[in-house]
C-alpha positions in Angstrom: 0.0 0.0 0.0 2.7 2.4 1.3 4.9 2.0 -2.3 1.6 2.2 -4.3 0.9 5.7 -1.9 3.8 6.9 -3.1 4.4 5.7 -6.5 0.9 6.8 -7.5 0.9 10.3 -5.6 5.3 10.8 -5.2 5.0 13.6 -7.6 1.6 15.2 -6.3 2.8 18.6 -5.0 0.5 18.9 -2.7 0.8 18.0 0.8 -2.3 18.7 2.1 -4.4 17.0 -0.5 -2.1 13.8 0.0 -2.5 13.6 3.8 -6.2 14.2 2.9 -6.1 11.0 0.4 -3.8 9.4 3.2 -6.3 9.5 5.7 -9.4 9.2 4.1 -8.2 5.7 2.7 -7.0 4.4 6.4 -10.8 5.9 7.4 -12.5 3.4 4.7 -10.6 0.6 5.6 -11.3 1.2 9.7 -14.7 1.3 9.0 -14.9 -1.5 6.6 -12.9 -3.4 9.5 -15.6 -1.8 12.1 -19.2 -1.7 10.6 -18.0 -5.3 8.9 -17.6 -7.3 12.2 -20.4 -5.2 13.6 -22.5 -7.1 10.8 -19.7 -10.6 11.8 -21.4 -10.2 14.9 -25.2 -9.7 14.7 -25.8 -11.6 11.6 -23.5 -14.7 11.8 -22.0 -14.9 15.3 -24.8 -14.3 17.0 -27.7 -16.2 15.3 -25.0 -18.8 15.2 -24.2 -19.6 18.7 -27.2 -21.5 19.7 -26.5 -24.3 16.7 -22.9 -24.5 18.1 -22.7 -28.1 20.3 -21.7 -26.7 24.1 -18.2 -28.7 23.8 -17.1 -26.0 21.0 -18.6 -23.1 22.4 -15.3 -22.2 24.5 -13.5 -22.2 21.2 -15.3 -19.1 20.2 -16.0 -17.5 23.4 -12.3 -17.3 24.4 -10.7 -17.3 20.9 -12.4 -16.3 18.6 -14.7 -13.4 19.8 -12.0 -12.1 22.1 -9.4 -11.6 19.3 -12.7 -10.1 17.2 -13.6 -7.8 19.6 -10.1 -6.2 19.7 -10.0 -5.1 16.3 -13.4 -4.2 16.3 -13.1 -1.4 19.2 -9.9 -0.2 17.8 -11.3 -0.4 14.2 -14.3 2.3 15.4 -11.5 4.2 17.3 -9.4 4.6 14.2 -12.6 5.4 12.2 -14.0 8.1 14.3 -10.6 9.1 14.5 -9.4 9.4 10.9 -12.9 10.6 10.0 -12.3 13.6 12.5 -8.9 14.1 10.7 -9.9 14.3 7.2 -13.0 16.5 8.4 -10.6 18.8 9.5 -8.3 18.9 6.7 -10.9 19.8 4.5 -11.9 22.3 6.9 -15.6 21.0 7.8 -14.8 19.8 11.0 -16.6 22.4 13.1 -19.7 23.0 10.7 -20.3 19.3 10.6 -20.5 18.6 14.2 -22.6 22.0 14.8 -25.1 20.5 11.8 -24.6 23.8 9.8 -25.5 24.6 6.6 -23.9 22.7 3.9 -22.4 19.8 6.4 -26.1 18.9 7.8 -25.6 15.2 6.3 -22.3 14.5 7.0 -22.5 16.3 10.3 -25.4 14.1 11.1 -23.5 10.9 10.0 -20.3 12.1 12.3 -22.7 11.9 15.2 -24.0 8.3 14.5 -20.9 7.1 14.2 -19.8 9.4 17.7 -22.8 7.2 19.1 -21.7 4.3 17.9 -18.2 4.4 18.8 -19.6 5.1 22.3 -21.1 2.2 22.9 -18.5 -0.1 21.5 -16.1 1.0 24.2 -18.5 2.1 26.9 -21.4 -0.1 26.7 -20.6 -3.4 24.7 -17.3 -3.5 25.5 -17.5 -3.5 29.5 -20.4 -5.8 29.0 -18.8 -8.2 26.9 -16.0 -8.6 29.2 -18.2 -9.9 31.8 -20.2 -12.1 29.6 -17.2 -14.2 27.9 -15.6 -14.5 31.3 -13.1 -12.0 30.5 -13.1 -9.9 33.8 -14.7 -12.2 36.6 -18.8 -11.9 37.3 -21.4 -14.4 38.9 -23.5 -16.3 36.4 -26.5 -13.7 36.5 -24.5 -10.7 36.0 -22.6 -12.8 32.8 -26.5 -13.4 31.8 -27.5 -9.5 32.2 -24.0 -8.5 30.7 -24.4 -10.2 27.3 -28.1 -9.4 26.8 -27.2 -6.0 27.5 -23.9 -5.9 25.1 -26.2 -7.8 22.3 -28.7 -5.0 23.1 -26.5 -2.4 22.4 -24.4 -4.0 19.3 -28.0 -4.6 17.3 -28.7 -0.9 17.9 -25.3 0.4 16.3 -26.2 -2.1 13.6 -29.1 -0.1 13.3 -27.5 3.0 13.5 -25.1 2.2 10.8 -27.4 2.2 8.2 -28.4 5.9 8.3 -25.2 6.8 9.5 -23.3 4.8 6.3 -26.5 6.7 4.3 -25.3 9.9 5.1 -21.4 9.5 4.7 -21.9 8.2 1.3 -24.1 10.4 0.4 -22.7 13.9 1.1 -21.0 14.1 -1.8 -23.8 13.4 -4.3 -26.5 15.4 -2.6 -24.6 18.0 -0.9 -24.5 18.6 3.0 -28.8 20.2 3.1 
């Protein structure tokens, strides 16, 4: 990636629009890496689980989902964060968060995401700890904790289609 970066842009001139380029490519691929295993989990993983036999159900509960749940909190941290970046290099950063004028859309599809990313690291995160055993808890609160986690990760898989809606759509229909 890096030698295609810089074979294809070596001789752009322009700083500014190459760190722009720069970081709105590592904000795709972040949230292609999020919103995917959002969708990993709430349309495979989860619907899966009660067809798994008990004996392989520790496979996934301490491999699997662990190692998926890391790159899916820092995949919406990098997203948010890149998204924030190449906001402000094209100077929108402000006016989209404020839902001014122009930036309405993609203001209101920073949000989402702001949401979103919220309760990945706030909500389904500490929950999901508890419920795979992670950090110790009593049966019941295990029970509680992974309802509540499954609560919240269906919601941002609701959320992710408006939000997806208006950062793709910005461009074409202009900010309202």
């Amino acid at each position: 990636m890096v030698a295609i970066a810089f074979w294809a842009h070596g001789t752009y001139g322009n700083p500014a629009g190459y760190y722009n380029g720069f970081f709105r490519f590592l904000h795709v691929l972040a949230g292609v890496m999020w919103i995917g295993l959002l969708y990993y989990f709430n349309f495979v993983q989860i619907p899966t689980m009660p067809k798994v036999p008990a004996e392989l159900k520790p496979g996934v509960s301490k491999y699997i989902a662990p190692e998926a749940l890391f790159w899916f909190r820092y995949g919406a941290l990098v997203t948010v964060l890149t998204g924030l970046i190449v906001a402000h290099l094209n100077g929108y950063l402000i006016e989209a968060l404020t839902l001014g004028a122009g930036f309405r859309l993609i203001g209101l599809g920073m949000w989402l995401a702001l949401i979103m990313a919220f309760n990945v690291w706030f909500v389904i995160w500490p929950n999901q700890k508890r419920a795979l055993g992670i950090v110790p808890a009593e049966d019941a609160v295990k029970a509680k904790s992974a309802t509540t986690a499954m609560i919240f990760s269906r919601t941002n898989t609701l959320l992710s289609i408006p939000m997806l809606y208006c950062m793709v759509t910005q461009g074409a229909l202009g900010g309202l």
